[in-house]
MIKE-799934 format. One record per residue (C-alpha): x, y, z; residue in one letter. Coordinates in steps of 0.02 Angstrom, whole numbers, plus 50000, padded with zeros to 5 digits. Layout:
+-------+-------+-------+------+
!    c1 !    c2 !    c3 ! resn !
+-------+-------+-------+------+
!     X !     Y !     Z !    a !
...
+-------+-------+-------+------+
***
This chain:
+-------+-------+-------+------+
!    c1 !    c2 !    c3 ! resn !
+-------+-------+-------+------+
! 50407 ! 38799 ! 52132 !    x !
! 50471 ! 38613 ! 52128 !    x !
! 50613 ! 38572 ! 52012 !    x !
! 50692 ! 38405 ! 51918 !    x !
! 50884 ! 38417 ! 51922 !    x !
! 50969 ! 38331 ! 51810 !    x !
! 51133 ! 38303 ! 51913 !    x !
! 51285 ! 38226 ! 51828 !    x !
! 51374 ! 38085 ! 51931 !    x !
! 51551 ! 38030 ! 51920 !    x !
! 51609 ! 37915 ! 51764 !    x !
! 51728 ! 37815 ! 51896 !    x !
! 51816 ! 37947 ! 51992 !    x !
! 51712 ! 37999 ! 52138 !    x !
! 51834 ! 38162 ! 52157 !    x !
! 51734 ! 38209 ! 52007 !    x !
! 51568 ! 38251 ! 52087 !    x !
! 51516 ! 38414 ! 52093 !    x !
! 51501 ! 38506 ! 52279 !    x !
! 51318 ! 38565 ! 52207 !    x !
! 51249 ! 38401 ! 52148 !    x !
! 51301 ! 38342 ! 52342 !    x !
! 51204 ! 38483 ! 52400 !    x !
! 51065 ! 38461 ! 52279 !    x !
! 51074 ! 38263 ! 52306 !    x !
! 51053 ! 38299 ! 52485 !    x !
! 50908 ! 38436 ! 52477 !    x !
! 50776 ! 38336 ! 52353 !    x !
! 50642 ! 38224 ! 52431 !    x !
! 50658 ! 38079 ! 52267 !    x !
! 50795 ! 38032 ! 52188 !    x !
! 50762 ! 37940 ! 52016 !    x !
! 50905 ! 37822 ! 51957 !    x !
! 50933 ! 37652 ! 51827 !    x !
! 51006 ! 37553 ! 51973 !    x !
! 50949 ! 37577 ! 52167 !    x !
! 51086 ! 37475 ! 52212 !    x !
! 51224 ! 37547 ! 52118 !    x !
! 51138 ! 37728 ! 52148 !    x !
! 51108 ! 37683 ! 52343 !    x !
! 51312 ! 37666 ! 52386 !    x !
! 51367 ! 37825 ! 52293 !    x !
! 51233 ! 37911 ! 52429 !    x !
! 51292 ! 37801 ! 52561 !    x !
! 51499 ! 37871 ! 52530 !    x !
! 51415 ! 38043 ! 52542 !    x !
! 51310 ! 38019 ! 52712 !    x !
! 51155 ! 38049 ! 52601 !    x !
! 50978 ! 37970 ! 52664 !    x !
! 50870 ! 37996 ! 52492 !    x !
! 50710 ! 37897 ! 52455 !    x !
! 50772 ! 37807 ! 52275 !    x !
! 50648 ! 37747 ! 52134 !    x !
! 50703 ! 37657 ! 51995 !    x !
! 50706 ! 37752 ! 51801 !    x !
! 50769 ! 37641 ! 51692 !    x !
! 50743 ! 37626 ! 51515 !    x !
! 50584 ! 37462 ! 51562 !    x !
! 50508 ! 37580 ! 51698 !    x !
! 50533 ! 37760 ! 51623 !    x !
! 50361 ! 37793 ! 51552 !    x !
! 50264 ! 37711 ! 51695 !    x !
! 50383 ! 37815 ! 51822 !    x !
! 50314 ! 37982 ! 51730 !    x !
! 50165 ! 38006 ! 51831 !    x !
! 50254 ! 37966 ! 51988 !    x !
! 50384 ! 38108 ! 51967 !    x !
! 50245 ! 38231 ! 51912 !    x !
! 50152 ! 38179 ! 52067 !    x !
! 50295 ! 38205 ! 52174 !    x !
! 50318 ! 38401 ! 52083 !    x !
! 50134 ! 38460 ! 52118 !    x !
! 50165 ! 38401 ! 52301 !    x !
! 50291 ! 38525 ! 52309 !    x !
! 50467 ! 38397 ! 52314 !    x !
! 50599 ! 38413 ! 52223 !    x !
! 50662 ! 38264 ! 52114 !    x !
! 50834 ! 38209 ! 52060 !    x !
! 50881 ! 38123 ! 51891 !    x !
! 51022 ! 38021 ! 51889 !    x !
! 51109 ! 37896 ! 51784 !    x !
! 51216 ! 37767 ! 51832 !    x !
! 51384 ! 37873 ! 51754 !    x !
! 51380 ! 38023 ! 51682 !    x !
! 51260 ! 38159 ! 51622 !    x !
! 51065 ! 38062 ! 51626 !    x !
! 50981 ! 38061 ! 51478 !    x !
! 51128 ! 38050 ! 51363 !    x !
! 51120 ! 37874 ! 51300 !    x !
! 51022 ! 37840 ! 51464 !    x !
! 50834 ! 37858 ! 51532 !    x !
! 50762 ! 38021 ! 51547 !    x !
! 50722 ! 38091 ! 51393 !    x !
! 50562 ! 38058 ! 51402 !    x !
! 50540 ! 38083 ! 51584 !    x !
! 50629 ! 38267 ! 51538 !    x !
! 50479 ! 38307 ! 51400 !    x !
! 50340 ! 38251 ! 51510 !    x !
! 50382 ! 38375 ! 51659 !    x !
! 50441 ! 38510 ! 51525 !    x !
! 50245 ! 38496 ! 51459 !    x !
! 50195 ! 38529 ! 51637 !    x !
! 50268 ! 38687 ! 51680 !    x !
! 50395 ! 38630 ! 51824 !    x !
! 50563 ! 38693 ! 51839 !    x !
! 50670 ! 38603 ! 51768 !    x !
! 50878 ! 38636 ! 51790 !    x !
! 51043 ! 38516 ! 51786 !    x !
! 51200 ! 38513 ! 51878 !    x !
! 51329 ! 38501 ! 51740 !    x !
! 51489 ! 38385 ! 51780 !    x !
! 51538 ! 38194 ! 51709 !    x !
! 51521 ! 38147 ! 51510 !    x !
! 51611 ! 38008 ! 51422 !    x !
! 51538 ! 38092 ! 51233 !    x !
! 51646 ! 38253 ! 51303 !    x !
! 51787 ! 38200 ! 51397 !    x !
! 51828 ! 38074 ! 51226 !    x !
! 51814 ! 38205 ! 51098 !    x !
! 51931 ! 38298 ! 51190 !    x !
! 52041 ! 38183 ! 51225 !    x !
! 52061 ! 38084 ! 51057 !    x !
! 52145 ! 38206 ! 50943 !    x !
! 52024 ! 38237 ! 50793 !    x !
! 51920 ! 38395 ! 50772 !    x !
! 51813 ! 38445 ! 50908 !    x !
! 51724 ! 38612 ! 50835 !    x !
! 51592 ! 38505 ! 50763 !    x !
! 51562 ! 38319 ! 50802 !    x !
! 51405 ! 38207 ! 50823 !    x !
! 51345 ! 38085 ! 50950 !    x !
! 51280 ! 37915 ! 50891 !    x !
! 51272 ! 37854 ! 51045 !    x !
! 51242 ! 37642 ! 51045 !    x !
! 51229 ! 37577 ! 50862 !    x !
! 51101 ! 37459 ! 50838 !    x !
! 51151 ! 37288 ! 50859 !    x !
! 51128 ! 37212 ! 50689 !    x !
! 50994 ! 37239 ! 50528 !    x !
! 50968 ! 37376 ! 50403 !    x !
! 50966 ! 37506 ! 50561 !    x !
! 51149 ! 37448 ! 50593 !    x !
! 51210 ! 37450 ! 50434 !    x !
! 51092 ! 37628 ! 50381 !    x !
! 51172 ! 37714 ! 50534 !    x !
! 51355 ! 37625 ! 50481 !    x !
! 51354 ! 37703 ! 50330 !    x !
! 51288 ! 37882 ! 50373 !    x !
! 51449 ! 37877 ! 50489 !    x !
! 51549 ! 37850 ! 50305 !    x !
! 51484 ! 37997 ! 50246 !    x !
! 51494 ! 38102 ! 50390 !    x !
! 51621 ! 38249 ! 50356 !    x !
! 51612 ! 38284 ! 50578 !    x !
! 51698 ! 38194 ! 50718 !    x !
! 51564 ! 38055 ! 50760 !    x !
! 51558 ! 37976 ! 50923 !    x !
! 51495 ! 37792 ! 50968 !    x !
! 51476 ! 37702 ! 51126 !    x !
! 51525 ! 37513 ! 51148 !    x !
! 51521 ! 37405 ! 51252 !    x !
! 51666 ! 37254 ! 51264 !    x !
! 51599 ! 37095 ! 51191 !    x !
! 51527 ! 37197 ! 51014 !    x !
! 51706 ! 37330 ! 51033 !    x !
! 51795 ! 37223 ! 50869 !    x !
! 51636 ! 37189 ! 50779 !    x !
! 51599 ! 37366 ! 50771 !    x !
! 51770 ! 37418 ! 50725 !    x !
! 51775 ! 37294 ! 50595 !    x !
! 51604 ! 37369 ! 50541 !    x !
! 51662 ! 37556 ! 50528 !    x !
! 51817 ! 37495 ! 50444 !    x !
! 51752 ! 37409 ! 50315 !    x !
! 51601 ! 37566 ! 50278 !    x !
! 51754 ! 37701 ! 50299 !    x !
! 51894 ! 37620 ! 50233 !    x !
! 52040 ! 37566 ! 50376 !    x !
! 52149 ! 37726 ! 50341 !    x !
! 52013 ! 37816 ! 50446 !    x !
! 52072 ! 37920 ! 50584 !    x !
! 52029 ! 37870 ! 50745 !    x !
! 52027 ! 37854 ! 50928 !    x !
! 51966 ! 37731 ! 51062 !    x !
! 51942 ! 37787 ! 51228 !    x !
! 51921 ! 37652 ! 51364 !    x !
! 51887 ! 37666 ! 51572 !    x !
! 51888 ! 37832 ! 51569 !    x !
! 51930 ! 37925 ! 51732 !    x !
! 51942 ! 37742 ! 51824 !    x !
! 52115 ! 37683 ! 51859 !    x !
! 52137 ! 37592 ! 51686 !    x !
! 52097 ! 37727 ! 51592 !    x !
! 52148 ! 37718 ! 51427 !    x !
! 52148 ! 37801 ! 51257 !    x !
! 52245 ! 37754 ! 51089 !    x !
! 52240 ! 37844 ! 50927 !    x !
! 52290 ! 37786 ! 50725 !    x !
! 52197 ! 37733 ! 50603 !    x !
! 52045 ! 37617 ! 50609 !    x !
! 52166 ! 37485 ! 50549 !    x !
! 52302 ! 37533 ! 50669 !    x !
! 52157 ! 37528 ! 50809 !    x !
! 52091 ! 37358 ! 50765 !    x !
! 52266 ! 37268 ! 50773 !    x !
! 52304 ! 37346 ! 50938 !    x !
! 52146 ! 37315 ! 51014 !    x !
! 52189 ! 37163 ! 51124 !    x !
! 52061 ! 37071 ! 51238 !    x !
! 51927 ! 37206 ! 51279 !    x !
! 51878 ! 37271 ! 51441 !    x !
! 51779 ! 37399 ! 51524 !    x !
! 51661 ! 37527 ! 51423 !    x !
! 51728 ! 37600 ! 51275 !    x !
! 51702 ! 37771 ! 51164 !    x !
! 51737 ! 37773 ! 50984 !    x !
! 51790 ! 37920 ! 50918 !    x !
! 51785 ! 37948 ! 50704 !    x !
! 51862 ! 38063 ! 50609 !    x !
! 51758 ! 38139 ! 50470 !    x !
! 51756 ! 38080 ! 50287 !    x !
! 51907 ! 38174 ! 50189 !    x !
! 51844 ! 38345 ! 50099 !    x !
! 51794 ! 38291 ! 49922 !    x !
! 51883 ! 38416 ! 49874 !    x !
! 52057 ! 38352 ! 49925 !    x !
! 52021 ! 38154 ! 49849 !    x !
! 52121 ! 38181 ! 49668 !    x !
! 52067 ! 38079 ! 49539 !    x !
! 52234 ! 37982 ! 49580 !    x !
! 52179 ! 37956 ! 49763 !    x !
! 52019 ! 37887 ! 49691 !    x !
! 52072 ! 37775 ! 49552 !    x !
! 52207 ! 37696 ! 49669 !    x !
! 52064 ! 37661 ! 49811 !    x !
! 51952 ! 37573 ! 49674 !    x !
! 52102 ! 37457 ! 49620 !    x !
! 52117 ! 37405 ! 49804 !    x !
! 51949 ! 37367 ! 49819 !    x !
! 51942 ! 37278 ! 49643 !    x !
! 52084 ! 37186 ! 49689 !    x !
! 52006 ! 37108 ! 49845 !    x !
! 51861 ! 37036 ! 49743 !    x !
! 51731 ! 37175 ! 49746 !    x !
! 51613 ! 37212 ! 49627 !    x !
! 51604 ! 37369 ! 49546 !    x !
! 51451 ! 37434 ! 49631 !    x !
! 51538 ! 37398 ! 49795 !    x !
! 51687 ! 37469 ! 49762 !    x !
! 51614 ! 37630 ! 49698 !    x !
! 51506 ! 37636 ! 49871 !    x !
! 51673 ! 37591 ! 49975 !    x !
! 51764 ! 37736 ! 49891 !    x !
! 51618 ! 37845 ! 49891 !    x !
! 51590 ! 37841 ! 50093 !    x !
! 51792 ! 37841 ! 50101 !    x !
! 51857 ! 37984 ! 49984 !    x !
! 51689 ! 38089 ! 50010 !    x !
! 51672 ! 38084 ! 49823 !    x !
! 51496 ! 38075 ! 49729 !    x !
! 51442 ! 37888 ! 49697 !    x !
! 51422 ! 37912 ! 49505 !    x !
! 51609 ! 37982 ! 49495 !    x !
! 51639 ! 37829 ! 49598 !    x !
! 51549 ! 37701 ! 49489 !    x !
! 51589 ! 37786 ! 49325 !    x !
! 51790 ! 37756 ! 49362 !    x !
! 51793 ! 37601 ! 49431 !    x !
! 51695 ! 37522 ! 49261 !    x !
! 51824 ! 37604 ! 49143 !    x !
! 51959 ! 37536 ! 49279 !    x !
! 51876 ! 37354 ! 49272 !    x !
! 51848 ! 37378 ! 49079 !    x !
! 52023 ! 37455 ! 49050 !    x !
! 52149 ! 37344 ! 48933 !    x !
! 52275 ! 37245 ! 49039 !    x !
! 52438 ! 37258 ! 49013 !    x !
+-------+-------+-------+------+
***
């Protein structure tokens, strides 16, 4: 029976390839990819003659019926991305359900992944974390998916890239509060690789001129449990302070602390109505 393998290509590092997705690289008769070109040297370094088509996230659904063509012929087809494991934050999800719903094989060759390698790396909890992948670049989306990263009490992980790297920062940091826990991981496995860890505030200052991809990794909201009523009424004066209303600052603390929105609201009116000394 024909097969689609998923095969995992190297982040930066070309060590990093796996001997079986040479072997498998080598054996199909199509290999699907986003960029021919880019896709066309890394076959080229490995003395590999493969007939590429383009997959990318324009030609994906009209590529469908070519790949399922190519299985009943009896070829095997490759899925690639241009770094990393496809169809995580790249084409081929799809492409994955439409040759699932035809019965053909369908198996990966595990290796390269920028959502792993950054939990690992960055410091915070990695038992249970969530991949956001690429926020949306701006509207209610942005700012719905901004928020349910507030609230989120797992490690959350976010892809950049370098020109929106301090806008999104400055996003998080304003939803979670800048004493978030952090890290940024940057060129991974490439000779610039970089990763630097602190608090979303400590992160933002640092940041410098950006370059190369990057991989946000958030620590999850403190346990509501742990936020005293101290903790809480000392977050609403900060926000009060800087001119926000009490509605925002009781959402502000609320995504922070982890605490319910009423307790939230409720203490930061008696802290705006409380007599001054």
């Amino acid at each position: 029976m024909s097969r689609l393998v998923l095969v995992a290509t190297p982040l930066g590092n070309l060590g990093d390839l796996a001997p079986r997705a040479i072997e498998e690289l080598r054996a199909v008769g199509l290999v699907c990819c986003e960029d021919t070109r880019r896709t066309g040297l890394l076959l080229n370094n490995l003395g590999i003659d493969a007939t590429l088509m383009r997959l990318d996230e324009h030609t994906e659904v009209a590529s469908i019926r070519r790949v399922i063509d190519a299985l009943d012929e009896g070829r095997d087809v490759a899925l690639v991305s241009d770094a990393g494991t496809p169809a995580i934050s790249d084409p081929g999800e799809r492409l994955v359900a439409a040759v699932a719903e035809t019965g053909h094989a369908i198996t990966a060759v595990p290796g390269p992944s920028a959502v792993v390698m950054a939990v690992t790396l960055s410091g915070l909890p990695t038992s249970r974390f969530v991949f956001e992948g690429f926020l949306p670049r701006s509207g209610r989306e942005r700012d719905a998916r901004v928020a349910d990263i507030a609230r989120e009490s797992r490690t959350s992980v976010v892809y950049e890239a370098p020109h929106r790297i301090a806008r999104t920062l400055d996003d998080l940091a304003k939803a979670c509060g800048h004493d978030r826990r952090g890290a940024i991981c940057r060129e991974l496995t490439k000779v610039h690789e970089e990763v630097r860890r602190g608090s979303l505030r400590e992160l933002i200052d640092g940041l410098g001129e950006p370059r190369g991809e990057y991989v946000i990794v958030l620590g999850g909201v403190a346990d509501s449990a742990a936020a005293t009523e101290t903790d809480i009424d000392e977050a609403l004066r900060d926000e009060l302070a800087a001119g926000s209303s009490v509605r925002d600052a009781a959402d502000a603390v609320s995504s922070r602390l982890g605490v319910s929105r009423k307790v939230a609201y409720d203490r930061a009116l008696a802290l705006r109505n409380a007599p001054r000394d």
